[in-house]
FISE-163124 format. One record per residue (C-alpha): x, z, y negated. Coordinates in nm, 2 decimals, m for minus. Each point is the difference from the previous one (the first is absolute). Last residue first. Layout:
REM FISE-163124
+--------+--------+--------+
!     xx !     zz !     yy !
+--------+--------+--------+
!      X !      Z !      Y !
...
+--------+--------+--------+
REM end
This chain:
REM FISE-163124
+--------+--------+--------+
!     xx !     zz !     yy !
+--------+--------+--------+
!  m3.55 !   0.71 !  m1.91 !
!   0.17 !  m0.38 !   0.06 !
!  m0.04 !  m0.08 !  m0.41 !
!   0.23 !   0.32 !  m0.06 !
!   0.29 !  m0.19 !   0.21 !
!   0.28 !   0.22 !   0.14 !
!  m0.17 !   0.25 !   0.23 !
!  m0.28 !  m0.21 !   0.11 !
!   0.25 !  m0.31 !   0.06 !
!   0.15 !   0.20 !   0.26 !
!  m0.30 !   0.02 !   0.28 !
!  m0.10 !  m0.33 !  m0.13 !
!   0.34 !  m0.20 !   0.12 !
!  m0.14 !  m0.34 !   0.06 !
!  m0.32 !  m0.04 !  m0.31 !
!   0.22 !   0.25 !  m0.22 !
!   0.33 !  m0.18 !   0.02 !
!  m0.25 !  m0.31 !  m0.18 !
!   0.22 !  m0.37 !   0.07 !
!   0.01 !  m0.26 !  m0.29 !
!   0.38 !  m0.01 !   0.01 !
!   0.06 !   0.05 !  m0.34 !
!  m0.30 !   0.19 !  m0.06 !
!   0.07 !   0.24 !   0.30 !
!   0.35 !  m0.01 !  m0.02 !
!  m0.07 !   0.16 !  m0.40 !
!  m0.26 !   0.23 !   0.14 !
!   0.24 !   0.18 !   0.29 !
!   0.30 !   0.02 !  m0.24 !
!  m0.24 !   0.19 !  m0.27 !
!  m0.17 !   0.20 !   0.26 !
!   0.42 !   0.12 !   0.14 !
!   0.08 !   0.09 !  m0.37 !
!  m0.30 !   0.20 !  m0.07 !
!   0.01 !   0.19 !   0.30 !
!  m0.06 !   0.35 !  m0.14 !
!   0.32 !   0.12 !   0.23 !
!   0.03 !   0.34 !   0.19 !
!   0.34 !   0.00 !   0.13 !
!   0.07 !  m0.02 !   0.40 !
!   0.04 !   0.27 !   0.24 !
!  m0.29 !  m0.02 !   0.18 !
!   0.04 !  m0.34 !   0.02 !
!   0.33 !  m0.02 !   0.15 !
!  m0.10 !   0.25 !   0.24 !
!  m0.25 !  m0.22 !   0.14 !
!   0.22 !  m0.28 !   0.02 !
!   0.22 !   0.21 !   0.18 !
!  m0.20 !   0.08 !   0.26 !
!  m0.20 !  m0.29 !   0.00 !
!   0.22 !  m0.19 !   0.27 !
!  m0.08 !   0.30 !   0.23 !
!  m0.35 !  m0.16 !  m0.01 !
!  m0.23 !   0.33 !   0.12 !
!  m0.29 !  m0.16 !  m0.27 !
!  m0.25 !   0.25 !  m0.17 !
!   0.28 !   0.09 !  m0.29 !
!   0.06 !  m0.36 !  m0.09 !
!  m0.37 !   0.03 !  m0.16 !
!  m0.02 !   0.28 !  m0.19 !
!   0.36 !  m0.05 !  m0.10 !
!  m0.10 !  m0.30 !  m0.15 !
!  m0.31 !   0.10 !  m0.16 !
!   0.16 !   0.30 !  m0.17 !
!   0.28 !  m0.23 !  m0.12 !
!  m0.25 !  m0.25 !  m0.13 !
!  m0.20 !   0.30 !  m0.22 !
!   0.36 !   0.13 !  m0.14 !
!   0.08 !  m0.41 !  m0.13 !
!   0.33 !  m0.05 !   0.19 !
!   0.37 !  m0.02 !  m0.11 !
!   0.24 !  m0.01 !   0.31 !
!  m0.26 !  m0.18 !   0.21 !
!   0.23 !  m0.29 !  m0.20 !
!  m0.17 !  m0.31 !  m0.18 !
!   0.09 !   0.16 !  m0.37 !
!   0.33 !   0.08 !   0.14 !
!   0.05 !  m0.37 !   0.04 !
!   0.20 !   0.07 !   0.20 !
!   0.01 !   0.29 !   0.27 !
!  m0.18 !  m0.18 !   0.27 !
!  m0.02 !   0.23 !   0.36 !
!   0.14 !  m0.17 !   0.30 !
!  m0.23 !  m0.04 !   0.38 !
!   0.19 !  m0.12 !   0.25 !
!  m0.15 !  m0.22 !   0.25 !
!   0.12 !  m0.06 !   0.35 !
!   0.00 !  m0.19 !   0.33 !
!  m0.28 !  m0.24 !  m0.06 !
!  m0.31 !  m0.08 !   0.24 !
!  m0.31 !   0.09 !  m0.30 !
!  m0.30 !   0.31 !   0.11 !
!   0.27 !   0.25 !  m0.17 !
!   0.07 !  m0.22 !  m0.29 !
!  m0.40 !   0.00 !  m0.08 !
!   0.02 !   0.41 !   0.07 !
!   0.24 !   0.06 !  m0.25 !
!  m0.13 !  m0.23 !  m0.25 !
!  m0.35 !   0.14 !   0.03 !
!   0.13 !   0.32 !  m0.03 !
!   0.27 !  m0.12 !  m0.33 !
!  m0.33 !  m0.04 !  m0.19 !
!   0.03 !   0.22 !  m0.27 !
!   0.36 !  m0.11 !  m0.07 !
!  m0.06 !  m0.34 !  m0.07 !
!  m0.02 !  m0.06 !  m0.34 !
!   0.21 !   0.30 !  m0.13 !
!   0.30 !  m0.10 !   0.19 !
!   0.10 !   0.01 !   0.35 !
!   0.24 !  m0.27 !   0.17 !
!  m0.11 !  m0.10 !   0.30 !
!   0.26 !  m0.16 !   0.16 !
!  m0.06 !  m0.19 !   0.37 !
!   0.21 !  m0.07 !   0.33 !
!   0.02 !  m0.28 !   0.22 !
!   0.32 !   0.00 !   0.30 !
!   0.04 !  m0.35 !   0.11 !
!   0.18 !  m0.08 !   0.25 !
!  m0.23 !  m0.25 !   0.12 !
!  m0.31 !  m0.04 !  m0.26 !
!  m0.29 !   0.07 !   0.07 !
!  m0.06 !   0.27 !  m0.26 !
!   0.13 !  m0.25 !  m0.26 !
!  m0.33 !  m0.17 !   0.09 !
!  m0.20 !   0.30 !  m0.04 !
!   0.13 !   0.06 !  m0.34 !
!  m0.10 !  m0.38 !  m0.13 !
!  m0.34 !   0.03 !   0.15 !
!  m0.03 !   0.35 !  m0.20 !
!   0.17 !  m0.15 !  m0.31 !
!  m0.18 !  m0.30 !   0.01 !
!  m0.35 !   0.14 !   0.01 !
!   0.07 !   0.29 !  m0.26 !
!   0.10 !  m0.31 !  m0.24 !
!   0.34 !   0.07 !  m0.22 !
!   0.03 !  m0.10 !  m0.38 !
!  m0.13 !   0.30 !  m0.14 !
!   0.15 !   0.30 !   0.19 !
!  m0.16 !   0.30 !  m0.13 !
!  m0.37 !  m0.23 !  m0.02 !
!   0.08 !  m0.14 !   0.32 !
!   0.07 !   0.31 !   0.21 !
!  m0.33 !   0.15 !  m0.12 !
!  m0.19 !  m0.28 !   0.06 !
!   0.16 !   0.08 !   0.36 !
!   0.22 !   0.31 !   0.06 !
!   0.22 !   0.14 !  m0.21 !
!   0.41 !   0.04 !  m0.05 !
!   0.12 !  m0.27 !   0.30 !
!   0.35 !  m0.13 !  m0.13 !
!   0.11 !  m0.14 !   0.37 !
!   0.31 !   0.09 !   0.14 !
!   0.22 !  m0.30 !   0.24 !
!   0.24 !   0.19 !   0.22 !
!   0.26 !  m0.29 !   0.20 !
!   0.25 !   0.15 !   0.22 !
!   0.27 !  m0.13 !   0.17 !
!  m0.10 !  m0.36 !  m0.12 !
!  m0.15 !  m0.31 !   0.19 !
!  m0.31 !   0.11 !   0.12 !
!  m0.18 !  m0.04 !  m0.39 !
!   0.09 !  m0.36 !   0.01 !
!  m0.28 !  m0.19 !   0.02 !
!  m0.25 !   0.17 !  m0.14 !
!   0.21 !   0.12 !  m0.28 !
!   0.15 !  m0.32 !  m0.08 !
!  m0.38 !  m0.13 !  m0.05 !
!  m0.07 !   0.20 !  m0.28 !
!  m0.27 !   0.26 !   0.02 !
!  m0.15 !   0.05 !  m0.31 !
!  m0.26 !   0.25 !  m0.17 !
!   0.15 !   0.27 !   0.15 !
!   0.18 !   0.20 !  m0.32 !
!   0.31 !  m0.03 !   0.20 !
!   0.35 !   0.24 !   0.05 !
!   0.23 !  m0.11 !   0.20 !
!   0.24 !   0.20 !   0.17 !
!   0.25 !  m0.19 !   0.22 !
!   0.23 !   0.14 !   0.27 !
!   0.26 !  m0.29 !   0.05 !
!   0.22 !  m0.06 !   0.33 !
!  m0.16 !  m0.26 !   0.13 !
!  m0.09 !  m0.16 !  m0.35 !
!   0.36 !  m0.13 !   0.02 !
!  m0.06 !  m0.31 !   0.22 !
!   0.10 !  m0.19 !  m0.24 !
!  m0.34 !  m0.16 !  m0.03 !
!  m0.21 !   0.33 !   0.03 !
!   0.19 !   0.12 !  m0.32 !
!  m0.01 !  m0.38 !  m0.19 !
!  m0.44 !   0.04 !   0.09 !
!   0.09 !   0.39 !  m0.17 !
!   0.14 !  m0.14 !  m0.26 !
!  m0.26 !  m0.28 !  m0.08 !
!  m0.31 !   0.23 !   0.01 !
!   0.17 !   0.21 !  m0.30 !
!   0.09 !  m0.28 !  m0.13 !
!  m0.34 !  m0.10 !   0.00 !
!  m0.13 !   0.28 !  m0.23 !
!  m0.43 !  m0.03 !   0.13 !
!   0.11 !   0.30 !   0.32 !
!   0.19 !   0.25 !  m0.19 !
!  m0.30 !   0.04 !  m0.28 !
!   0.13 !   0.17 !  m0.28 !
!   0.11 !   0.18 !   0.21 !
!   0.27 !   0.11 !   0.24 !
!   0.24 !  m0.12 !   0.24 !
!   0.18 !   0.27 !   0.21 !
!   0.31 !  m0.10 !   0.18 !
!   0.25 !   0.10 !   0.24 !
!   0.30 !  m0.23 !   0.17 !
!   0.21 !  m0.07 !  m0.27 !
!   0.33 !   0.02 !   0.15 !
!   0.09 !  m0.43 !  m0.06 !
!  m0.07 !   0.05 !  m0.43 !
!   0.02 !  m0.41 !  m0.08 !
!  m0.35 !  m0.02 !   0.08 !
!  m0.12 !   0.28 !  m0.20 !
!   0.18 !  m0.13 !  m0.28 !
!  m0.17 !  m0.35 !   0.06 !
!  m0.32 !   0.21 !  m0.02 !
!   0.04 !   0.09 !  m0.37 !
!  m0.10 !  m0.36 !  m0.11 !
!  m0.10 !   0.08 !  m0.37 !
!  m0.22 !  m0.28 !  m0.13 !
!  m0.32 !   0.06 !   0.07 !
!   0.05 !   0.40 !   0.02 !
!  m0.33 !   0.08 !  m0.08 !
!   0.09 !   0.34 !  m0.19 !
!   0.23 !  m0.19 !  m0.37 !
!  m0.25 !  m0.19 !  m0.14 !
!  m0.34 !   0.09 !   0.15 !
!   0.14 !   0.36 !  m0.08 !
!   0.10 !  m0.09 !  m0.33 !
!  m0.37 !  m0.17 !  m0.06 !
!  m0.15 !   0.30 !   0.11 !
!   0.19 !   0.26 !  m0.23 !
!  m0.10 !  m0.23 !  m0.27 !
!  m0.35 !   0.00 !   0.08 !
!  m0.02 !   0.33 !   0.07 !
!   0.17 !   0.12 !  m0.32 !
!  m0.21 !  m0.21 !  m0.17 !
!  m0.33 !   0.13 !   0.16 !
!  m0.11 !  m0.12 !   0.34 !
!  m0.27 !  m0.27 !   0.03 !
!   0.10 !  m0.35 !   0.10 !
!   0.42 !   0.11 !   0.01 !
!  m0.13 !   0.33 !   0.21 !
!  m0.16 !  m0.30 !   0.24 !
!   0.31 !  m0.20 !   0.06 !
!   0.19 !   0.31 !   0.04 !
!  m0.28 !   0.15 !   0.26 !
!   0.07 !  m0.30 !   0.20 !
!   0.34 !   0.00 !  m0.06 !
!   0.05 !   0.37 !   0.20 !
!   0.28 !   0.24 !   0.01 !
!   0.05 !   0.02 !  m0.37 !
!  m0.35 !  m0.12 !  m0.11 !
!  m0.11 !   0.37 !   0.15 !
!  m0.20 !   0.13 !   0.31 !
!  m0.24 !   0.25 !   0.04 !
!  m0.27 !  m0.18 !  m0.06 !
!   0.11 !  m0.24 !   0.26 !
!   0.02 !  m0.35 !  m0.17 !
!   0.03 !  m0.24 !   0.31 !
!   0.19 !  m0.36 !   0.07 !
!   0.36 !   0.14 !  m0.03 !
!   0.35 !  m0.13 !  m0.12 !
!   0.19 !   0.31 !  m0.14 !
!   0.37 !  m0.11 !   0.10 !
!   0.12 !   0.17 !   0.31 !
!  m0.12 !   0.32 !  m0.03 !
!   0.30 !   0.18 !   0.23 !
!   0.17 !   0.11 !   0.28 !
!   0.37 !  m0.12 !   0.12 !
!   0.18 !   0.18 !   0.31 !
!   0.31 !  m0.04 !   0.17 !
!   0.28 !  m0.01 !  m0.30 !
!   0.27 !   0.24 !   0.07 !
!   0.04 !   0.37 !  m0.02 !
!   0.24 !   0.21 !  m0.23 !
!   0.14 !   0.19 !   0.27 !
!  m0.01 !   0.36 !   0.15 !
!  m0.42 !  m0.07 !   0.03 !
!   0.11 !  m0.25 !   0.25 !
!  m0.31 !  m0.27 !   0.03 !
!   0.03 !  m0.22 !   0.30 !
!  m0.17 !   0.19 !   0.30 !
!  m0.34 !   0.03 !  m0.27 !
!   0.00 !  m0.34 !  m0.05 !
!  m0.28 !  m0.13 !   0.24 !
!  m0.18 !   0.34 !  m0.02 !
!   0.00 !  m0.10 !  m0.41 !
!  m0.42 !   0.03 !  m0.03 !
!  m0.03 !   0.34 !   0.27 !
!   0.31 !   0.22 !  m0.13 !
!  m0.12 !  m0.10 !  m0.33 !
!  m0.30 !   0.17 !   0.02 !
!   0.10 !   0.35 !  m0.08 !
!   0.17 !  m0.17 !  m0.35 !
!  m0.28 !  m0.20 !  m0.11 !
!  m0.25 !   0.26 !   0.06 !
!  m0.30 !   0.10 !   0.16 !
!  m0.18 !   0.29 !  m0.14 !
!  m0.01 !   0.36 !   0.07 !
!  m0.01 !   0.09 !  m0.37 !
!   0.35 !   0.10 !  m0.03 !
!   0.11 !  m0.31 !   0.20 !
!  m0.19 !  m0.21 !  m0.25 !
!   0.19 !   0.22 !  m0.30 !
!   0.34 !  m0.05 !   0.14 !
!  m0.07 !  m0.37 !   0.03 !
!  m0.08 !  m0.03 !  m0.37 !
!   0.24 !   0.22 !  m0.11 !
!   0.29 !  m0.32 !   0.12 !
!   0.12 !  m0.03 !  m0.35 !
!   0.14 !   0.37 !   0.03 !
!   0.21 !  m0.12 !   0.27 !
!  m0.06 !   0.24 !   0.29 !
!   0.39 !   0.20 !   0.08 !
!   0.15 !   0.07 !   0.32 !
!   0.35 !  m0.15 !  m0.12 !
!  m0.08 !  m0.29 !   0.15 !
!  m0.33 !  m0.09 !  m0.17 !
!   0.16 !   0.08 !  m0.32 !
!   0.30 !  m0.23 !   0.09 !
!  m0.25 !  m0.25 !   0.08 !
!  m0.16 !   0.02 !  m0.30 !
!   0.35 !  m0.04 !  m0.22 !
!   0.11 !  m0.34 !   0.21 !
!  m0.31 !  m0.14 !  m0.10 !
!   0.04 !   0.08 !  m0.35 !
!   0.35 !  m0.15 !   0.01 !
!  m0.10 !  m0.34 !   0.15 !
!   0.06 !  m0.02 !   0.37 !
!  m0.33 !  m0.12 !   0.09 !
!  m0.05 !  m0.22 !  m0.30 !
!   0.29 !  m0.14 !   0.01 !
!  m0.02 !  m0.11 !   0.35 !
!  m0.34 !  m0.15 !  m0.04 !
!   0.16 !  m0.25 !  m0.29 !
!  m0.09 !   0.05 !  m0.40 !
!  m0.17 !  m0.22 !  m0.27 !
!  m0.37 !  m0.09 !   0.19 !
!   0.00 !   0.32 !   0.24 !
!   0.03 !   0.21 !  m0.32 !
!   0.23 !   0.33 !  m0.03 !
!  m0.10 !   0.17 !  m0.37 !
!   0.06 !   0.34 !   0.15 !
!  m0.19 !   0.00 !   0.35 !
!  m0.36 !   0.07 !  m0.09 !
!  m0.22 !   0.30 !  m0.09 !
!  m0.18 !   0.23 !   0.23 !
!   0.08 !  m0.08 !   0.37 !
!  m0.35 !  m0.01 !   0.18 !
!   0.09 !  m0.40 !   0.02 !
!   0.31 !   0.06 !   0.18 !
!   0.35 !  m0.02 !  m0.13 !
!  m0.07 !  m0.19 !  m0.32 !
!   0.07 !  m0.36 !  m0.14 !
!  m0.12 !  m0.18 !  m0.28 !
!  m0.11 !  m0.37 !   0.10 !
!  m0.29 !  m0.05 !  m0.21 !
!  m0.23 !   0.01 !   0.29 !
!   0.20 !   0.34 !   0.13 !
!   0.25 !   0.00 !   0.25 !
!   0.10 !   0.35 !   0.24 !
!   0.33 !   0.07 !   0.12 !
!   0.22 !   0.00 !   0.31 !
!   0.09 !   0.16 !   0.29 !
!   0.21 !   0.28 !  m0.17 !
!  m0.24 !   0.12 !  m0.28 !
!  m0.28 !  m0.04 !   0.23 !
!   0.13 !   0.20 !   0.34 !
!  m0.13 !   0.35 !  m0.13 !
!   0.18 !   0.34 !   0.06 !
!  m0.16 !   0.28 !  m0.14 !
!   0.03 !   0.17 !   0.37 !
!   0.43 !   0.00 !   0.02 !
!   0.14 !   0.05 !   0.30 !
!   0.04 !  m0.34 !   0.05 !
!   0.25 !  m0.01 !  m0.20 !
!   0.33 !  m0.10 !   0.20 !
!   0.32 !   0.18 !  m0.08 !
!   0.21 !  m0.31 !   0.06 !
!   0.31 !   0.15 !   0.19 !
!   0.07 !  m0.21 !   0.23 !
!   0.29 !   0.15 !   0.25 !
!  m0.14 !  m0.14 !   0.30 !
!  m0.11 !   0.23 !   0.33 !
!   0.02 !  m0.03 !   0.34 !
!  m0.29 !  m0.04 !   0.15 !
!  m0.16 !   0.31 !   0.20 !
!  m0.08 !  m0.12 !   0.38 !
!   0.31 !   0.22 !   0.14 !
!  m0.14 !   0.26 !  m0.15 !
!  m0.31 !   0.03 !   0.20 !
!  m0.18 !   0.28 !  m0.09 !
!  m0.46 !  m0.12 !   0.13 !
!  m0.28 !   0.07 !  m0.21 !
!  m0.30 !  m0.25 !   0.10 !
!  m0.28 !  m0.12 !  m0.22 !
!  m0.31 !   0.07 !   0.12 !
!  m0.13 !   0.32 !  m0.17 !
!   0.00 !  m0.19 !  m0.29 !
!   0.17 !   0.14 !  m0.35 !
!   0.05 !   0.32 !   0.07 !
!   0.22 !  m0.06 !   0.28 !
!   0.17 !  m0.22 !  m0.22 !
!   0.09 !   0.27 !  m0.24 !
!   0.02 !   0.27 !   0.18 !
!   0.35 !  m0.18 !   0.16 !
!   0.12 !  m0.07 !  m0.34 !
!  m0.05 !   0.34 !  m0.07 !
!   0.19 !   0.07 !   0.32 !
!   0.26 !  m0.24 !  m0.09 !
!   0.16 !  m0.09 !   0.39 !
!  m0.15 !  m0.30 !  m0.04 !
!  m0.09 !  m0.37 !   0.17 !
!  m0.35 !  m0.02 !  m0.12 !
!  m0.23 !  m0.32 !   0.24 !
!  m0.28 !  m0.21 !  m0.18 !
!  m0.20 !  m0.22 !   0.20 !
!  m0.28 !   0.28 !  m0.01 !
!   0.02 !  m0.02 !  m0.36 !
!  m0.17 !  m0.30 !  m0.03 !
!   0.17 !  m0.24 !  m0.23 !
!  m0.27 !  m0.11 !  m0.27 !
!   0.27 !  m0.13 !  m0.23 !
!  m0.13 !   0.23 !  m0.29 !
!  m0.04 !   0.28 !   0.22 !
!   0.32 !  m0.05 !   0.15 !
!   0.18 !  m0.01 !  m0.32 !
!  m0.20 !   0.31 !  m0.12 !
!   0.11 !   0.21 !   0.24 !
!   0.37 !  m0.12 !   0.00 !
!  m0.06 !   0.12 !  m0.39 !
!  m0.13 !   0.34 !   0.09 !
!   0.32 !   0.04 !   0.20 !
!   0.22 !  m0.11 !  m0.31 !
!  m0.20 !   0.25 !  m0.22 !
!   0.12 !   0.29 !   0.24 !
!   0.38 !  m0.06 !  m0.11 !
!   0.25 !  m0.02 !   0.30 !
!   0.22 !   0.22 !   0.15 !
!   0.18 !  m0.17 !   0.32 !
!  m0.04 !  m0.12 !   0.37 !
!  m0.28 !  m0.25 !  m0.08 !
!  m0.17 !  m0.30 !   0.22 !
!  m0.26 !  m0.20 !  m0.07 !
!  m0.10 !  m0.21 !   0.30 !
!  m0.26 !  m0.27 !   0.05 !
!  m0.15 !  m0.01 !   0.32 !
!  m0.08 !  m0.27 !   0.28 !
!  m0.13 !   0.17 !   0.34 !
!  m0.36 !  m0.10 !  m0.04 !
!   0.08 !  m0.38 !  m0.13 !
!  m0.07 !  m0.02 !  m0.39 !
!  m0.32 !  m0.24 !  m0.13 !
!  m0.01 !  m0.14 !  m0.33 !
!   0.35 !   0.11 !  m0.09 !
!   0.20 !   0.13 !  m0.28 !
!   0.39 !  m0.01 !   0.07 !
!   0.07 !  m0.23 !  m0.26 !
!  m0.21 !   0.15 !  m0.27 !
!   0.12 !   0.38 !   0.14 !
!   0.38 !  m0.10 !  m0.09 !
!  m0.14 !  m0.16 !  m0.36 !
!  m0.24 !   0.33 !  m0.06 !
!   0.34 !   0.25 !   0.05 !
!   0.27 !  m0.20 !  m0.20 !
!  m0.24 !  m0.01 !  m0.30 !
!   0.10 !   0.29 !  m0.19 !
!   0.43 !  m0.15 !   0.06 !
!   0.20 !   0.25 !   0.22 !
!   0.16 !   0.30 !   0.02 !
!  m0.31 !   0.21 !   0.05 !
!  m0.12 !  m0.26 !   0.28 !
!   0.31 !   0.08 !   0.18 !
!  m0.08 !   0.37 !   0.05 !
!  m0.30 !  m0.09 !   0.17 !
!   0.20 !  m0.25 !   0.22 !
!  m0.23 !  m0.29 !   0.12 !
!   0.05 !  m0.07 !   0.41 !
!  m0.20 !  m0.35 !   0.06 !
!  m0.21 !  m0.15 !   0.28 !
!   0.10 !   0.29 !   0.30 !
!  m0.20 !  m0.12 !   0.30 !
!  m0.06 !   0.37 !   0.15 !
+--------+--------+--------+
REM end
């Protein structure tokens, strides 16, 4: 046996959360030798949650367990391992036991709310407000990326009061929204954290306050389409046309957001640059790939030869491709491009006006090709497209990309499956009910559950983009129309 590292089990209960992933970073391997192993060794009592965490180390580091060697004479430590895989070897050699320090840190990783955000980073919003994720209800005090530095942001008292509720075993009620996608079987920003901040993970002591390593946001609302189920606040393209149509409060809500959401004068990247940790990104919409400082920061990330240790996540309507991600998609860690996907040809372009079907699908195959590139899609399901998530399923299913994740729309409420005319929700359930899509599953119960709504609201919205737009919902989405529009009967 070619010993590669001894790691006390008792030490890793006296040490900082992260001590455990940073050892198993360094000692992670493409390929180990037969006789190589990695030894955790434990002559003492320690707490059951600390062994489930060495399991989920591994697991998250993709160590084979057969490489793994227990040094014990703790016979429930013992059961443990040998529970675990039948290959990993027991052996009671004392003499192999580290000594051990006197930290005391009281690592807590035993706790299961935890969630990196609130000490990674935060979230940015066009206007610049500041949150800890974007399912996070509400917004950082009054903390603004255009009057107050990254550090004080992170470390600003309300900050400092969610972790301490995270830490102390605690779900911030702020962060409902998570706890009620988990609730329903969905995916959620907390569960798949472990996957977007693997690059951080080793770095991030829940014991401590946390340090800057990851910025996400909407930076600035500068975007070619008008998705219905967007807002002037995330995109100027729907601004410019809420200021030709909207009502007054529109028009002036529209004009602020032109104002104060494109960012044209409000250089937040040279704070980014002056921030040497920050390592993990996710660029959102407007439209990431048409804002060209976005484009510009990560050409200065590939130039300093940083980008080789960034995980990026940006998020694209796919209607561009800029040249900066053809040529340099090979030269991060990791480089995850997702691709707003809600409906399927005419379809497509009538819920995201702006966007041709032809140019998306050429413009997702090419980031398919890519090198080290992983492609993903969103579908996020509203009222317009949730009839035909089948043909969705099965179109992504037939398409090269590595994952799509399906998220429900909860505002507008009046665009939600939350509220649904009685005779649509029939027809929906009807329908998803024939399919074996585990994706459904929760969709479906969703619907089931959701309030019976006359639809008033959601006609009225679907009439006014038709005139404004000169587009007819009923000629594209038929099958829905008929439940909303008395002229479709």
């Amino acid at each position: 046996m070619k010993i590669l590292k001894v790691i006390s089990i008792e030490q890793l209960e006296k040490d900082p959360s992260s001590t455990l992933l940073s050892k198993l970073k360094i000692l992670k391997k493409q390929e180990f030798n037969a006789e190589e192993r990695i030894v955790f060794s434990c002559y003492s009592t320690v707490d059951i949650n600390t062994l489930y965490f060495i399991e989920w180390c591994c697991y998250h580091y993709d160590i084979p367990f057969c490489f793994i060697t227990c040094n014990t004479d703790q016979l429930n430590v013992e059961d443990f391992f040998r529970k675990l895989d039948k290959d990993i070897e027991i052996i009671n050699d004392i003499s192999l036991h580290p000594v051990l320090k006197d930290n005391d840190h009281k690592p807590v990783f035993f706790n299961k709310n935890l969630c990196t955000h609130p000490w990674a980073g935060f979230h940015v919003y066009p206007d610049g407000s500041t949150s800890v994720c974007c399912e996070f209800k509400g917004n950082i005090a009054d903390y603004n990326t255009k009057k107050d530095s990254l550090e004080d942001i992170l470390y600003s008292p309300e900050m400092t009061e969610i972790r301490n509720i995270f830490r102390q075993g605690g779900t911030p009620k702020q962060c409902s929204n998570c706890v009620k996608k988990e609730a329903q079987g969905q995916p959620s920003k907390r569960n798949i954290t472990q996957h977007k901040h693997k690059n951080i993970l080793e770095k991030v002591n829940f014991e401590s306050e946390g340090e800057l390593l990851f910025i996400s946001g909407h930076l600035g609302n500068l975007c070619n389409a008008k998705c219905r189920i967007c807002s002037s606040f995330f995109s100027s393209s729907i601004a410019a046309e809420d200021i030709k149509f909207g009502t007054v409060d529109q028009k002036n809500e529209a004009v602020n957001n032109l104002k104060e959401n494109v960012w044209k004068n409000f250089d937040f990247w040279d704070l980014l640059k002056s921030n040497n940790n920050l390592c993990n990104f996710e660029f959102l919409g407007g439209e990431t790939f048409l804002q060209q400082k976005n484009l510009e920061y990560l050409q200065w990330l590939v130039d300093t030869n940083k980008s080789q240790n960034c995980m990026f996540e940006i998020v694209t309507n796919g209607s561009t491709v800029p040249d900066s991600i053809k040529n340099y998609s090979d030269k991060f860690e990791k480089l995850n491009i997702t691709v707003s996907i809600d409906n399927l040809h005419k379809r497509f372009e009538l819920e995201r006006s702006g966007v041709k079907w032809v140019d998306l699908e050429n413009n997702l195959d090419l980031f398919c090709n890519l090198p080290k590139c992983s492609v993903g899609v969103n579908v996020t399901v509203s009222i317009m497209n949730v009839y035909y998530l089948p043909e969705i399923i099965e179109w992504l299913n037939s398409k090269n990309i590595l994952y799509y994740h399906i998220s429900i729309l909860q505002y507008p409420s009046y665009l939600s499956i939350n509220n649904l005319p009685y005779e649509y929700k029939n027809a929906i359930i009807k329908k998803l009910e024939k399919y074996n899509y585990s994706q459904l599953d929760y969709i479906l119960n969703a619907v089931k559950n959701s309030e019976i709504s006359d639809g008033t609201e959601f006609t009225r919205y679907m009439k006014f983009k038709d005139e404004t737009r000169k587009e007819n919902f009923a000629d594209t989405h038929p099958e829905v129309a008929i439940h909303y529009y008395k002229d479709a009967q």
